[in-house]
N, CA, C and O atoms as a CHARMM CRD file, in Angstrom:
* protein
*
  296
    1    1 UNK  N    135.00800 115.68900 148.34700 PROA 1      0.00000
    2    1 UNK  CA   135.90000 114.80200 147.65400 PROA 1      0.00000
    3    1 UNK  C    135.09400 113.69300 146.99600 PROA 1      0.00000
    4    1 UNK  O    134.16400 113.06700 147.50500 PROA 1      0.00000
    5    2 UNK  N    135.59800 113.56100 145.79700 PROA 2      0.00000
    6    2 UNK  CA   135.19100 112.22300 145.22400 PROA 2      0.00000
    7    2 UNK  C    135.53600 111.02500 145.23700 PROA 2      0.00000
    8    2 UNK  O    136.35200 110.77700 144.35000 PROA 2      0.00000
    9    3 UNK  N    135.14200 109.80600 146.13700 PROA 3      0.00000
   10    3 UNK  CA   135.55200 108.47400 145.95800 PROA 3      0.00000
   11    3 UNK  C    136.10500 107.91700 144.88900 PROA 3      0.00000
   12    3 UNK  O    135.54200 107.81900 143.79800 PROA 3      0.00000
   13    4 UNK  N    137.43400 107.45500 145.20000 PROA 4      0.00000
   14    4 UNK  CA   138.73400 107.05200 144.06300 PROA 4      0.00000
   15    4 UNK  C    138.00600 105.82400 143.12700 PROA 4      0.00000
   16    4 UNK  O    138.15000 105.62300 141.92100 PROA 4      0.00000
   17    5 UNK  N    137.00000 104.92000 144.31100 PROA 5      0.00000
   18    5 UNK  CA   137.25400 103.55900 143.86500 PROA 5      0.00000
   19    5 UNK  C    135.46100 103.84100 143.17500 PROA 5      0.00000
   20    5 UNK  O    134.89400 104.90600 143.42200 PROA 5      0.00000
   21    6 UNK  N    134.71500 102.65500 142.26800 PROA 6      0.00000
   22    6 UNK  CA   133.82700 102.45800 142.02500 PROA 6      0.00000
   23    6 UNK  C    133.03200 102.16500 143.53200 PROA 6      0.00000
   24    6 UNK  O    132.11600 102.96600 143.72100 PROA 6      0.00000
   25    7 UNK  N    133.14600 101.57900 144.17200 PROA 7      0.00000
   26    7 UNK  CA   131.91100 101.30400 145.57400 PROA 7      0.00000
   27    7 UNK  C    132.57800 102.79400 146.44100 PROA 7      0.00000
   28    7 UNK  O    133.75200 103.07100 146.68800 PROA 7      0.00000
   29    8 UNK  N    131.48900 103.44800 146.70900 PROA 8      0.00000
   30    8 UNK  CA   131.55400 104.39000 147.12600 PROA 8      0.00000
   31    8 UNK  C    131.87500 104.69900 148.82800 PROA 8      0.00000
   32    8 UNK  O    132.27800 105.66700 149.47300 PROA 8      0.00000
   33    9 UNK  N    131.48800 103.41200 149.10900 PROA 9      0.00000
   34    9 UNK  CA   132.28500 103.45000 150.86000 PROA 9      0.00000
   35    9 UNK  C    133.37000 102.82900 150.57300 PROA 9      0.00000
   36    9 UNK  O    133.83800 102.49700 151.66200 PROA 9      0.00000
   37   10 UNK  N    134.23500 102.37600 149.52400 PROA 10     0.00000
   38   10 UNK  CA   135.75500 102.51500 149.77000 PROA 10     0.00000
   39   10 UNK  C    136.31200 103.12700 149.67300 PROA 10     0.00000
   40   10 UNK  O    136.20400 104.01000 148.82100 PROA 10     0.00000
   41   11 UNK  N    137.60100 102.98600 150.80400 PROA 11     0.00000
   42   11 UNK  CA   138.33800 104.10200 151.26300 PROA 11     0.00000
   43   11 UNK  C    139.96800 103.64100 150.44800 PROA 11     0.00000
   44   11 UNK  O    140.12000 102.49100 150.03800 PROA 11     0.00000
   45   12 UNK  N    140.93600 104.55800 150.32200 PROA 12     0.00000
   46   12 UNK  CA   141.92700 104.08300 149.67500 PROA 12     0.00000
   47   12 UNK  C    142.43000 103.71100 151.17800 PROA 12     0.00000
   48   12 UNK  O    142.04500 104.30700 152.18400 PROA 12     0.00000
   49   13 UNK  N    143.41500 102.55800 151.16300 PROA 13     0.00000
   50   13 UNK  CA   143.69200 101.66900 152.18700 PROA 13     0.00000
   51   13 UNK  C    145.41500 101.67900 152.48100 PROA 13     0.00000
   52   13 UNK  O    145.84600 101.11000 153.48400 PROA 13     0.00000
   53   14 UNK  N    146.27700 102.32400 151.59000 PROA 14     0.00000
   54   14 UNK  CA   147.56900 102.72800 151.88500 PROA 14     0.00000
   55   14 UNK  C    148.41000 104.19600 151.14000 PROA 14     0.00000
   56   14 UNK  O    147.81200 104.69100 150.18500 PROA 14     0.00000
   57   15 UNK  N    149.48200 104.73200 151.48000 PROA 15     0.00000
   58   15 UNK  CA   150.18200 105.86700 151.16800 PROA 15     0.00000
   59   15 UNK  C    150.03300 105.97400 149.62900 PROA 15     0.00000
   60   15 UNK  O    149.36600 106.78800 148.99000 PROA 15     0.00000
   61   16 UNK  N    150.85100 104.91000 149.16600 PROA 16     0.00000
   62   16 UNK  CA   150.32300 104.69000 147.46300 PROA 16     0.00000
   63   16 UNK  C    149.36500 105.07900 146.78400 PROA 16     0.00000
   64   16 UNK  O    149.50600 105.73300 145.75100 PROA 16     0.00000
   65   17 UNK  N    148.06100 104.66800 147.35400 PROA 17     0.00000
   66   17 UNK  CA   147.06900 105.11600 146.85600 PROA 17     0.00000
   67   17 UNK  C    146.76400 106.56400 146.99300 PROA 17     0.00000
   68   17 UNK  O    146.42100 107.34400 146.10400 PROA 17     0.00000
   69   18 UNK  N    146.91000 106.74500 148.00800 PROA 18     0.00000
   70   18 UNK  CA   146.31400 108.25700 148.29300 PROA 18     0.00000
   71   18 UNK  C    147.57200 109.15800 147.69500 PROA 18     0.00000
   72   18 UNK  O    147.59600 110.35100 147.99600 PROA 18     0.00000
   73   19 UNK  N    148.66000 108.58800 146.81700 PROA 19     0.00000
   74   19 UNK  CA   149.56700 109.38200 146.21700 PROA 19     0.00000
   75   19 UNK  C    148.97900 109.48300 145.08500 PROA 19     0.00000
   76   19 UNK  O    148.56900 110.53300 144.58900 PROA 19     0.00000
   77   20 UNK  N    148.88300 107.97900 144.43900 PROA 20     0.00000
   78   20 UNK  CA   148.24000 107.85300 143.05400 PROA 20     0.00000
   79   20 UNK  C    146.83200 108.99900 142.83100 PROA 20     0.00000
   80   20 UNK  O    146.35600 109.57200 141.85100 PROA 20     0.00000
   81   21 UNK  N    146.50800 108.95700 144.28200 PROA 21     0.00000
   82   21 UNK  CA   144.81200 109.80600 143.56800 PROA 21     0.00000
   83   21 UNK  C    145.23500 111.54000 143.99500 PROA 21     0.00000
   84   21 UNK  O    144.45800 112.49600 143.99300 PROA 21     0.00000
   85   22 UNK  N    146.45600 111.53900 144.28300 PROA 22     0.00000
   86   22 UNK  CA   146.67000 113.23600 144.29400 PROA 22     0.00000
   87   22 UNK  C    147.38900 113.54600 142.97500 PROA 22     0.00000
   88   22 UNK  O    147.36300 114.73700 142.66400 PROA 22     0.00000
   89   23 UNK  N    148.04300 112.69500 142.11400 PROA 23     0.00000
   90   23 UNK  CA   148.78500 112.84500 140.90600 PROA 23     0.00000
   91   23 UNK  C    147.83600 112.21500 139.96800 PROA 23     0.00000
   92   23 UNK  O    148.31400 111.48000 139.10300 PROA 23     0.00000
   93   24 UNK  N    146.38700 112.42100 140.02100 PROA 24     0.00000
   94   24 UNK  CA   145.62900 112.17600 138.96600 PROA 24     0.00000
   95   24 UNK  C    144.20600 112.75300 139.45000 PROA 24     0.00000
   96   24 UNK  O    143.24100 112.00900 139.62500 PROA 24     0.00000
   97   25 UNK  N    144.15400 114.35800 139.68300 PROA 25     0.00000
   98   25 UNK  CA   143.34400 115.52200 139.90600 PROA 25     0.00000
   99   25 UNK  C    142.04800 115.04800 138.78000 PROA 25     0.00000
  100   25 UNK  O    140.94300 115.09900 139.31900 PROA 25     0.00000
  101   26 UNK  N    142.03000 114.62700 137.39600 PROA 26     0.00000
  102   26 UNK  CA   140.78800 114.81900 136.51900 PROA 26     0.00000
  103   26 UNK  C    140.14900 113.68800 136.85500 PROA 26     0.00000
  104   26 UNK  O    140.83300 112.66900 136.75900 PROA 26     0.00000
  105   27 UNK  N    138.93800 113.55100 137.25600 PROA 27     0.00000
  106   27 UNK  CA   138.27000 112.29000 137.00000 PROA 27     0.00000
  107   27 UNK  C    137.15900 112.52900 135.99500 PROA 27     0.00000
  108   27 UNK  O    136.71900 113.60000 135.57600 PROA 27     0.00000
  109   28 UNK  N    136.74000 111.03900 135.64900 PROA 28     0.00000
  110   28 UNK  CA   135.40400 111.21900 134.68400 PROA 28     0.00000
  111   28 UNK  C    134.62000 110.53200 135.71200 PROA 28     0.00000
  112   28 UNK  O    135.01700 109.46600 136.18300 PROA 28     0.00000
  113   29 UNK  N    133.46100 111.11800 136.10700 PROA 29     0.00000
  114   29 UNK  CA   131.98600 110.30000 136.63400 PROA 29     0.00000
  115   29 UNK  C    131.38500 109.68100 136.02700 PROA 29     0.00000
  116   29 UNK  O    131.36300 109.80000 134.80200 PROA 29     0.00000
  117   30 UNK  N    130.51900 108.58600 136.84700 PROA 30     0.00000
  118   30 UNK  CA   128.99100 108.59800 135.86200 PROA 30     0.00000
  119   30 UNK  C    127.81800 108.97300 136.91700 PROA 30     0.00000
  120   30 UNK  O    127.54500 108.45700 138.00100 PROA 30     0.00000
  121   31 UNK  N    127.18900 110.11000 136.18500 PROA 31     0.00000
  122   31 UNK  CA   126.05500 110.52600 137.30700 PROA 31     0.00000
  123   31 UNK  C    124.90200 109.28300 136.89000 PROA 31     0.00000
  124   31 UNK  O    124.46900 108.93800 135.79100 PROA 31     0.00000
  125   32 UNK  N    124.58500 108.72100 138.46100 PROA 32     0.00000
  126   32 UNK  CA   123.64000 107.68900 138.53000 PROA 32     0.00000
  127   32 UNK  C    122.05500 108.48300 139.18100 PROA 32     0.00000
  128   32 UNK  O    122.03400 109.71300 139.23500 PROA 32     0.00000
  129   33 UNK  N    121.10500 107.87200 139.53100 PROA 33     0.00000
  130   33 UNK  CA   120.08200 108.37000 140.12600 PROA 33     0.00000
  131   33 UNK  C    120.12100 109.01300 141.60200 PROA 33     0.00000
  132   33 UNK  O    121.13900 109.09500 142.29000 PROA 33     0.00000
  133   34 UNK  N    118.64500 109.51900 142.02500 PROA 34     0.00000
  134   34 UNK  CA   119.38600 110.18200 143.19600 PROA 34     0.00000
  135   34 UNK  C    120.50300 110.86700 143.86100 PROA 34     0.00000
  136   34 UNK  O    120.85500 110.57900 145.00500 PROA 34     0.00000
  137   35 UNK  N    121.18700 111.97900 142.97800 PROA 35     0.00000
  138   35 UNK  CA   122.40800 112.65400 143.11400 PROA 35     0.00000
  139   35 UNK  C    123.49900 111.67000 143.30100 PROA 35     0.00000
  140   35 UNK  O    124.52300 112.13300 143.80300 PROA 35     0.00000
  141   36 UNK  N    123.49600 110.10200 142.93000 PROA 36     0.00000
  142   36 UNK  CA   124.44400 109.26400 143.61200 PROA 36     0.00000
  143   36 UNK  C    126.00900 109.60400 142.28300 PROA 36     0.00000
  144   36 UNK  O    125.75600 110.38700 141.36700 PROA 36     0.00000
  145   37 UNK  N    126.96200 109.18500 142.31900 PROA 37     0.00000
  146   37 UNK  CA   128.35400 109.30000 141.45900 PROA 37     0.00000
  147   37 UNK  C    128.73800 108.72100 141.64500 PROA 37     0.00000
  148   37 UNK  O    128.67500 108.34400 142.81500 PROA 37     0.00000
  149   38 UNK  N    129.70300 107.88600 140.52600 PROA 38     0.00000
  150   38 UNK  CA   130.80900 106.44800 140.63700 PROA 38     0.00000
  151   38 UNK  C    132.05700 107.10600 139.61500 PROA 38     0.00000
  152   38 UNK  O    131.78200 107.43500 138.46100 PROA 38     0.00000
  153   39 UNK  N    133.22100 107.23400 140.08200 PROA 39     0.00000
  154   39 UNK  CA   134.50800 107.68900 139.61700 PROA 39     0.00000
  155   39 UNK  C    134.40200 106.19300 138.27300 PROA 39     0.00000
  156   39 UNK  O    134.01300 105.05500 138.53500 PROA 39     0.00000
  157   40 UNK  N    134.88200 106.69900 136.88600 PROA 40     0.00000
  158   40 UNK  CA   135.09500 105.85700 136.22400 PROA 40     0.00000
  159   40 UNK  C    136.07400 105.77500 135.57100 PROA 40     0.00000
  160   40 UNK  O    136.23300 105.01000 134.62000 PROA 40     0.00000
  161   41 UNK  N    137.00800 106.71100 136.09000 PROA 41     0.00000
  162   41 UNK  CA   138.60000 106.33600 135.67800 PROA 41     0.00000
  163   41 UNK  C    139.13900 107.86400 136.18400 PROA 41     0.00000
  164   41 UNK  O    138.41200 108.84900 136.30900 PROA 41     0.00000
  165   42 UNK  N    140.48500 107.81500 136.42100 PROA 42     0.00000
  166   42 UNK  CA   141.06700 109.54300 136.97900 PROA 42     0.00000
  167   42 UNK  C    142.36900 109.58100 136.07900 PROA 42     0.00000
  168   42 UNK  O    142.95600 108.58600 135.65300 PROA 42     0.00000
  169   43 UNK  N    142.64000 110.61300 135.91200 PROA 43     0.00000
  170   43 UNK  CA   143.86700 111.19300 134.71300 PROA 43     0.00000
  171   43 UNK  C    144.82600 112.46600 135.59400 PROA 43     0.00000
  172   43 UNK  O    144.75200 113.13700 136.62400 PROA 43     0.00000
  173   44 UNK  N    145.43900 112.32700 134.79800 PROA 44     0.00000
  174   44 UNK  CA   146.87200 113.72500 135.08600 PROA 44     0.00000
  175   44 UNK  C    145.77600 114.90400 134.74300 PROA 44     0.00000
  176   44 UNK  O    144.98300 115.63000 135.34300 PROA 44     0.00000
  177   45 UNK  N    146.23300 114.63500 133.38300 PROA 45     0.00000
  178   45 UNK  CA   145.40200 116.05900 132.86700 PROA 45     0.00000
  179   45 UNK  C    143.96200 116.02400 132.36500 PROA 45     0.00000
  180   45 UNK  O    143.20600 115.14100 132.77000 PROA 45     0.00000
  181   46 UNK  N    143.60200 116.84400 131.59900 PROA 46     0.00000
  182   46 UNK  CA   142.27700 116.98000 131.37200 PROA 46     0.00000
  183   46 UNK  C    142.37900 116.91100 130.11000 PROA 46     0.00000
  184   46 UNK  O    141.24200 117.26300 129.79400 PROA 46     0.00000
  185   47 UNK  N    143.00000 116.68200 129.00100 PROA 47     0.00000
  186   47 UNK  CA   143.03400 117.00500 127.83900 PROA 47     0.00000
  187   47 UNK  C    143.10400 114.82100 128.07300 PROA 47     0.00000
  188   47 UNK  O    142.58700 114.23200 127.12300 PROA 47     0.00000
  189   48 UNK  N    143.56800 114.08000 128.98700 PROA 48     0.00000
  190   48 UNK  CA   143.45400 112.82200 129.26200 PROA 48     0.00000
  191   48 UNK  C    142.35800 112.43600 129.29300 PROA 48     0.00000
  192   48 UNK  O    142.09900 111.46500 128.58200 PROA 48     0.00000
  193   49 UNK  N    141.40600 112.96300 130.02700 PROA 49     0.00000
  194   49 UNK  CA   139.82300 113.06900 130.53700 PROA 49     0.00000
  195   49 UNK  C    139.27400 113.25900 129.33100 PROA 49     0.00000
  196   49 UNK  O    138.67100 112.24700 128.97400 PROA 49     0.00000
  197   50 UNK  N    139.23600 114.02900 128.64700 PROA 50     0.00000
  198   50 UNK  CA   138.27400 114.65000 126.95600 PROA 50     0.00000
  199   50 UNK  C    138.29600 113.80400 126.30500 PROA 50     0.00000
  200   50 UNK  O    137.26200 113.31900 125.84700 PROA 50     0.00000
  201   51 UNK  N    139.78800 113.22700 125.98000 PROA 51     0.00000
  202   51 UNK  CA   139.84100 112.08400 125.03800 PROA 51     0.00000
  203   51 UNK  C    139.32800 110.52700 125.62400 PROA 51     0.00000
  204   51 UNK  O    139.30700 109.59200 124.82400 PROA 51     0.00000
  205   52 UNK  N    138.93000 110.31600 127.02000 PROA 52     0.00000
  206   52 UNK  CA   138.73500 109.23200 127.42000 PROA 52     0.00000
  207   52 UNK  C    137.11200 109.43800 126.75600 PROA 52     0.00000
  208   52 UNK  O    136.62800 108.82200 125.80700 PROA 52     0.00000
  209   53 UNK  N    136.49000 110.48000 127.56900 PROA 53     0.00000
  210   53 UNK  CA   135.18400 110.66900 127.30400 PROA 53     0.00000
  211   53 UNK  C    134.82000 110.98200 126.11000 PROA 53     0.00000
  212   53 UNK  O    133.59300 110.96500 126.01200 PROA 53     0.00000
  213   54 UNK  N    135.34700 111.25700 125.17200 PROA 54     0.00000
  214   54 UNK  CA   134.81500 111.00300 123.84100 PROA 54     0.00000
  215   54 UNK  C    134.72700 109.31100 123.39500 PROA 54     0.00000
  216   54 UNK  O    133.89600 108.86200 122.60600 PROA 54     0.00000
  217   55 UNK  N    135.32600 108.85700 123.79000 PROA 55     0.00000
  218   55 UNK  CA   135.35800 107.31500 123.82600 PROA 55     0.00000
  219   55 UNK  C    134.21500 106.62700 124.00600 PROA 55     0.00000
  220   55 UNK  O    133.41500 106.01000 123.30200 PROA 55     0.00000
  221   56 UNK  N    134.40800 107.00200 125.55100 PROA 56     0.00000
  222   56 UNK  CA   133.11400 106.20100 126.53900 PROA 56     0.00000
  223   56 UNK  C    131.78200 106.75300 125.68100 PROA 56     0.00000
  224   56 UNK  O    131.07900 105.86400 125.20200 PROA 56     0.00000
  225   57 UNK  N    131.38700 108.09500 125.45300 PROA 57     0.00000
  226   57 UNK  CA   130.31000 108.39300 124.81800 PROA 57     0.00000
  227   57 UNK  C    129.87600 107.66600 122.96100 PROA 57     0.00000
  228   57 UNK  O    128.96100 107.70400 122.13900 PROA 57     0.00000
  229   58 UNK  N    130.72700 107.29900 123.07200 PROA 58     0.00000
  230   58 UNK  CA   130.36600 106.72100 121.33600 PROA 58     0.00000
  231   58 UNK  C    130.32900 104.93500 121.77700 PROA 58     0.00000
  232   58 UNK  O    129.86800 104.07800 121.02400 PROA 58     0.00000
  233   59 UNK  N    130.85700 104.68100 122.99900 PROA 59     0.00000
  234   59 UNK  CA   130.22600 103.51600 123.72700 PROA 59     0.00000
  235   59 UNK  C    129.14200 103.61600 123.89900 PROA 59     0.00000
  236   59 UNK  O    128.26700 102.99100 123.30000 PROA 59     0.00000
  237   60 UNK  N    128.93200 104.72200 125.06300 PROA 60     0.00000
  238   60 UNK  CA   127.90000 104.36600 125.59100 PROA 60     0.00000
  239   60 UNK  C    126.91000 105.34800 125.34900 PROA 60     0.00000
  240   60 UNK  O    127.27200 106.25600 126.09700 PROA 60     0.00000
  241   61 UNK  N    126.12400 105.64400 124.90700 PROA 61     0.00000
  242   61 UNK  CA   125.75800 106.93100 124.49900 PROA 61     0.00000
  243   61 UNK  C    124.62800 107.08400 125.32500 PROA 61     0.00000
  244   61 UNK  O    124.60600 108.24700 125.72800 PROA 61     0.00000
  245   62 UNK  N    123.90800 106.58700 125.65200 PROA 62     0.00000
  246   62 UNK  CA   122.86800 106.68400 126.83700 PROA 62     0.00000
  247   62 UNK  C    123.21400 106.77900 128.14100 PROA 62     0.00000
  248   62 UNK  O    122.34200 106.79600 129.01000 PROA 62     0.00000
  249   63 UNK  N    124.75000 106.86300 128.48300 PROA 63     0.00000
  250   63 UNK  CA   124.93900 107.16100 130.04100 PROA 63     0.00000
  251   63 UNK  C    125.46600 108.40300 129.54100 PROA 63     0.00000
  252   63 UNK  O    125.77700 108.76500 128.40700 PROA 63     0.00000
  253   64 UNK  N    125.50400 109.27800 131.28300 PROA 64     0.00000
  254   64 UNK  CA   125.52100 110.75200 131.28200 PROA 64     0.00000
  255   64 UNK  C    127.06400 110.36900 131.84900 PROA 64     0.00000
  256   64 UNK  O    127.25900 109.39800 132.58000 PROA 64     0.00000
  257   65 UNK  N    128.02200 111.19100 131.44400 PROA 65     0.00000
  258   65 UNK  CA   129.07700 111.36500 132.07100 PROA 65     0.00000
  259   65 UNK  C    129.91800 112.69700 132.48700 PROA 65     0.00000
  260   65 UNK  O    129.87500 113.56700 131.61800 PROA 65     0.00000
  261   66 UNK  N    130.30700 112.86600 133.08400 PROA 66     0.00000
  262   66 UNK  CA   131.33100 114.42500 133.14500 PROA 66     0.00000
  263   66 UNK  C    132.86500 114.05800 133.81400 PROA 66     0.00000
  264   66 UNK  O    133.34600 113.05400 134.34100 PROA 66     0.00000
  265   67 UNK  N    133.42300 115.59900 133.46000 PROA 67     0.00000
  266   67 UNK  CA   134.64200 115.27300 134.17400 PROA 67     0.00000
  267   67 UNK  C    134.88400 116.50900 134.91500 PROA 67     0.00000
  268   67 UNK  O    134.34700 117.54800 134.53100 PROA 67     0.00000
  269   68 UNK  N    135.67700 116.49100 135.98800 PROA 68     0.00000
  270   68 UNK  CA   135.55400 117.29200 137.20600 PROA 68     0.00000
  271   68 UNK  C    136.89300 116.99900 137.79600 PROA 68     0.00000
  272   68 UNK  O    137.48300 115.91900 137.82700 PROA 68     0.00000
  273   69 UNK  N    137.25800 118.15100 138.25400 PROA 69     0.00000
  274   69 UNK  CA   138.70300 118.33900 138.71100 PROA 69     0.00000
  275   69 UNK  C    138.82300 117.74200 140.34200 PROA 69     0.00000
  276   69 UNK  O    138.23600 118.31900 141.25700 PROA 69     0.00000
  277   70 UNK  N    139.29900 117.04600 140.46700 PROA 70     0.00000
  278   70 UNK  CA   138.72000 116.69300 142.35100 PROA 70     0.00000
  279   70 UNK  C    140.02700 117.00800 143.07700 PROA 70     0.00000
  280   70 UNK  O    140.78500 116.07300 142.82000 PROA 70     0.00000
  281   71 UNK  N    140.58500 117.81600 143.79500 PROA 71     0.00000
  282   71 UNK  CA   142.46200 118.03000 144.09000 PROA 71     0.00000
  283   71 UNK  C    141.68500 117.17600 145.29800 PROA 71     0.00000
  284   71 UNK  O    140.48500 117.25500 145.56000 PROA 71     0.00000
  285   72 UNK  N    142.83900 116.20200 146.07700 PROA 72     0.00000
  286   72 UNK  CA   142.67700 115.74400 147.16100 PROA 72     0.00000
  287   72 UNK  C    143.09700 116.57000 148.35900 PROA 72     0.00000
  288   72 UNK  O    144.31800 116.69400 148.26600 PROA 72     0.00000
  289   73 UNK  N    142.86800 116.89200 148.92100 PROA 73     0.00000
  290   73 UNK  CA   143.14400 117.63800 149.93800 PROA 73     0.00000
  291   73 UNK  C    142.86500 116.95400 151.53900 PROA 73     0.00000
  292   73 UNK  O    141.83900 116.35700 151.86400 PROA 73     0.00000
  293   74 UNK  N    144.29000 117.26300 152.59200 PROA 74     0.00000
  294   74 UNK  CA   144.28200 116.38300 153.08400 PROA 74     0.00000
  295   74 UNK  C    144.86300 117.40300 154.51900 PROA 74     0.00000
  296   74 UNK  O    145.08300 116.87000 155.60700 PROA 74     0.00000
């Protein structure tokens, strides 16, 4: 599973949350050094995700990003 929040030892902390991050399966990463990953926003769909990351990349064009389906499973 992929951590919902940017700091990677947080945990989602009530029902809400852990609803919100099962009704928004796409996330976009940013792969950092040392195999490390930081969630940088999560979507419904994926066609949500494409259009975010075409964004972020004409931002940022020197960070690596992807998007990846994460189902929460519980």
């Amino acid at each position: 599973m992929i951590p919902a929040h940017p700091n990677n030892d947080a945990v989602p902390d009530s029902a809400a949350e852990n609803y919100r991050i099962r009704l928004h399966p796409w996330c976009i990463i940013r792969l950092l050094p040392r195999m490390q990953r930081i969630v940088v926003q999560r979507f419904r769909t994926r066609t949500q995700a494409e259009e975010y990351l075409r964004i972020l990349q004409n931002l940022m064009p020197t960070t690596t990003h992807q998007i990846v389906f994460d189902p929460e499973t519980e």
